[in-house]
N, C-alpha and C positions, 0 to 999 in steps of 0.2 A: 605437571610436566612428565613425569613420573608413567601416570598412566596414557599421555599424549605417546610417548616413544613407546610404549609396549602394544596399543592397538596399531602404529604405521607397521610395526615390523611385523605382527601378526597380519594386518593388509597385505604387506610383500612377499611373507612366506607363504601364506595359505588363503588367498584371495575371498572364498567361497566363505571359509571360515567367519573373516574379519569382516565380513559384510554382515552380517549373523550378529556379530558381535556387535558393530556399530548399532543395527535396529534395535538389536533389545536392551543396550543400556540409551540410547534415545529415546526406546518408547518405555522404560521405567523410569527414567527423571522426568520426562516429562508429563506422566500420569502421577507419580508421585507428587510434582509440584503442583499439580493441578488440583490434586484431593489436597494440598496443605494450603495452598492459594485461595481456592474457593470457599470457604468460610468468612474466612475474612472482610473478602471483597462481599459477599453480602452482604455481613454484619456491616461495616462500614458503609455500602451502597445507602442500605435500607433506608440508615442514620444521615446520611445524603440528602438522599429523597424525602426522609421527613422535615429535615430542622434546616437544610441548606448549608450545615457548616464548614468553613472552610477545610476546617482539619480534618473532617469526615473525607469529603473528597478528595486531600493531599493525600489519605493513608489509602484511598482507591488505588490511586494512581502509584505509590510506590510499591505498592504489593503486587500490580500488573507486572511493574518493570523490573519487580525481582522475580517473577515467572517467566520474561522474555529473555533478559541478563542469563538464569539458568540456564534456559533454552541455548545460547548464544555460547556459550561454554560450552554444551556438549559440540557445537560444531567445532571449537578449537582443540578440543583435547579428544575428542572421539570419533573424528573421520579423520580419514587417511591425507597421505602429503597430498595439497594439490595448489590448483596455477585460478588463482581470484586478483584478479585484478580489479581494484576500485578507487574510483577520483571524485571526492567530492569537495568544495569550496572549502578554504581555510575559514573564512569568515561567518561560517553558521555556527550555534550555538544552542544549549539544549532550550533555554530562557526563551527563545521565540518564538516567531508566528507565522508561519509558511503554509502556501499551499502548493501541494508538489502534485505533475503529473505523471505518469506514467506509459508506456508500453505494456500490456500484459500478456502472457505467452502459459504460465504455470502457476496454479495455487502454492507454488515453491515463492514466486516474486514477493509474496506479503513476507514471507520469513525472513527474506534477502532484505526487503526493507528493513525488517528489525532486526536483523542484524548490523547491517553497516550502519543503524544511527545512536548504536548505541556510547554516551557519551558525546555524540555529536548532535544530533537533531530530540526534539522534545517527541514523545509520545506519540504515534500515528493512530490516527482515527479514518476512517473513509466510510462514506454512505450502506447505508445498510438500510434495506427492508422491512416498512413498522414488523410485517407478520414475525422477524426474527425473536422479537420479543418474547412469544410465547412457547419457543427453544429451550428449555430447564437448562440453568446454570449460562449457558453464550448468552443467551437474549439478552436475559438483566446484564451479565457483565456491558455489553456493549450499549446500555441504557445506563446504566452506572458512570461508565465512563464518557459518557454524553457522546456518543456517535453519531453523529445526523442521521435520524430513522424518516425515511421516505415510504408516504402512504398516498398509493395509485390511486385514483377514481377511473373507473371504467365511463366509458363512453354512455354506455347505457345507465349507469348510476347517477349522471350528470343529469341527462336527457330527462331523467325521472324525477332531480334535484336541483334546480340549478345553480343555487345556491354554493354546490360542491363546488362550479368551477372555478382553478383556481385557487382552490384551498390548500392541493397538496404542495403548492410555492410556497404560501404561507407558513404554512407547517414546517416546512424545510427550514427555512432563510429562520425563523423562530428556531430548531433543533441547535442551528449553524451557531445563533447566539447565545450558546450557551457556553460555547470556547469563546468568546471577548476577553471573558479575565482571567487568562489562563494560557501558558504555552502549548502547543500544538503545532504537529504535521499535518495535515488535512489531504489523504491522497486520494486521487480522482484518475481510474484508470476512462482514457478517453474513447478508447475504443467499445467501451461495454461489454466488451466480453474477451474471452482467450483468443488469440490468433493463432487461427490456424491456416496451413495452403488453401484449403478446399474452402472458407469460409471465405478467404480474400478473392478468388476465381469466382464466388456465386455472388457477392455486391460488387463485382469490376474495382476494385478498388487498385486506386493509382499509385499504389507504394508496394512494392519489391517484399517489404518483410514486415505489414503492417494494413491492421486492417481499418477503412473510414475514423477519422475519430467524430465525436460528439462534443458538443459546446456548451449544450445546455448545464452539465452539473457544474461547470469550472465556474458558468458566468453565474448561476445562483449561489454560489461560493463565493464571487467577489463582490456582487450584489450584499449579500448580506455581512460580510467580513473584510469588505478592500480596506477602511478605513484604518483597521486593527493591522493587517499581519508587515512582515520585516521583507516578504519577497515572494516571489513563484518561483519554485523549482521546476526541471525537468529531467527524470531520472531515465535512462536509459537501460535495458536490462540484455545482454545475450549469451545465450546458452551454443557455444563454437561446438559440443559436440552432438546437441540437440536436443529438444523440449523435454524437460523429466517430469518424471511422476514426482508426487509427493514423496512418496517411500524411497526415489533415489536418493533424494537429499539426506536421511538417516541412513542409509546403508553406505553415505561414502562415495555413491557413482557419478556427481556434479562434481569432475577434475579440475573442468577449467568453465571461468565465469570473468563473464565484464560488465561491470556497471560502471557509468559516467552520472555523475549528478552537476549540473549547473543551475547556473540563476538565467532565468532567462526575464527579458522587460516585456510589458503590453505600452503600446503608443497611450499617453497619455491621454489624449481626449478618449478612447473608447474606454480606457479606465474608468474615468470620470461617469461617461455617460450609461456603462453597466452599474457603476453602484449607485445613479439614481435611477433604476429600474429599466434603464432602458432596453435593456434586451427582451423581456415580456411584451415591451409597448409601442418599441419604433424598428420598423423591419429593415432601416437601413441601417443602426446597430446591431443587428441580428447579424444581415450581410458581411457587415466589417467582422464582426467575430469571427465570422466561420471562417474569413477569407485570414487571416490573423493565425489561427490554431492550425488552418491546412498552411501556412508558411513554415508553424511549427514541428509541424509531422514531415512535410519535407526534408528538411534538415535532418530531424531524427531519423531519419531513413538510409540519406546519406553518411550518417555517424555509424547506426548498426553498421554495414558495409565496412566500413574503415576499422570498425573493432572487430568484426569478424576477420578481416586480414589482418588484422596485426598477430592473430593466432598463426594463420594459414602457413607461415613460413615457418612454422615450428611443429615437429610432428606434435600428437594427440598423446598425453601421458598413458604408459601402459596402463591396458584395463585390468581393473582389478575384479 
């Protein structure tokens, strides 16, 4: 607490300073924790990977979330005062099985994730790219911790094998089931990439502050895991004084933030009829999804809006 009041007041008195000061004690703990973190988590991984043991992969897992837990401290005690507002269900818990979607705007959102779920939501994993694997130290973490790794066949690789197609589902929905016995957040940003103005102007997209979403990961997610998980989330993320870099968030410059998380339902028959496969195999479940998730993104459209006014009536806290 100690050090929480002597970085705000160095933020107030010398702005320049205290922004100085938040990056380099955020990026020494968290390089810090990362060289004392990562041993571990191999060593453990490795022992994972070989033997399957439980306790192998409990000790993954808790060594991750006292690297994230760290991390999540230095935002409370080492940025400056500010206005985060966040609403999520009483009734989640860290013992669950969720798959949550998301808005994406800032490689800040994953952080935001792990921040607000800490103590409240179990461990977030989201799809990642087999090639990530061969990344020194990320890849294996993120195969340690069983990520879903998704492996593309190219059109022409197909064409050449046909065999391939089809396989990268396979692969996936297998990845997927390797969280069955195990809690987890499973987040699935729908838009596939960051939104930006210019990016929602070049695919026409019908939403104000959000760009097309995509179906296919959520429904190979419920394909392979409806049976298993406790709910869908849908998290809501807005930056009222505008998209930040990575670095703002350790310097302090993210004053004001709103995240909304709900449960949100799917209609029970399309439930049903994606985790028996139907969305690969009958185009009028394909249809009902898409038309399901664009209900979804509606809404969440209309929610930014109403969270971005709820700031509006309040000036912007001095910048620091």
């Amino acid at each position: 607490m100690r050090l929480k009041s002597i970085v705000q007041k160095l933020h107030e008195r010398a702005p320049k300073l205290g922004k100085a000061a938040s990056l380099t004690t955020a990026t020494g703990v968290i390089t810090f924790n990362s060289i004392l973190a990562g041993p571990p988590v191999w060593i453990m991984g490795a022992a994972k990977a070989f033997t399957g043991a439980a306790i192998a992969d409990k000790a993954v897992i808790d060594v991750t979330n006292y690297w994230i837990n760290s991390n999540n401290a230095v935002i409370d005690n080492v940025l400056p005062r500010k206005d985060w507002r966040i609403s999520l269900p009483d009734d989640v818990h860290t013992d669950g099985q969720y798959l949550l979607i998301s808005n994406h705007q800032s490689w800040v959102d994953t952080s935001i994730m792990q921040y607000i779920s800490e103590k409240r939501l179990p461990l977030t994993r989201f799809f990642t790219k087999f090639e990530l694997i061969y990344i020194p130290v990320i890849g294996q973490a993120f195969y340690f911790l069983d990520f879903p790794m998704m492996r593309r066949y190219s059109k022409e690789a197909i064409a050449k094998n046909p065999a391939l197609k089809g396989k990268d589902i396979e692969e996936a929905k297998r990845a997927c089931a390797l969280l069955k016995d195990k809690p987890f957040t499973l987040l699935n940003y729908l838009e596939g990439t960051r939104f930006t103005p210019s990016k929602r102007d070049k695919q026409n997209s019908p939403y104000k502050h959000l760009l097309k979403p995509r179906a296919g990961g959520l429904s190979l997610a419920l394909s392979a895991l409806g049976s298993e998980i406790d709910g869908i989330l849908d998290m809501t993320i807005v930056y009222p004084d505008g998209i930040p870099t990575y670095s703002d968030l350790w310097k302090g410059n993210i004053k004001r933030l709103g995240v909304d998380v709900r449960h949100i339902e799917i209609p029970e028959d399309l439930f049903t009829a994606i985790k028996n496969g139907g969305y690969e195999t009958d185009n009028a479940v394909k249809a009902q999804m898409f038309d399901w998730v664009e209900q979804v993104w509606h809404k969440k459209d209309q929610l930014i809006t109403e969270m971005l006014a709820d700031f509006e009536h309040e000036a912007p806290m001095k910048e620091a």
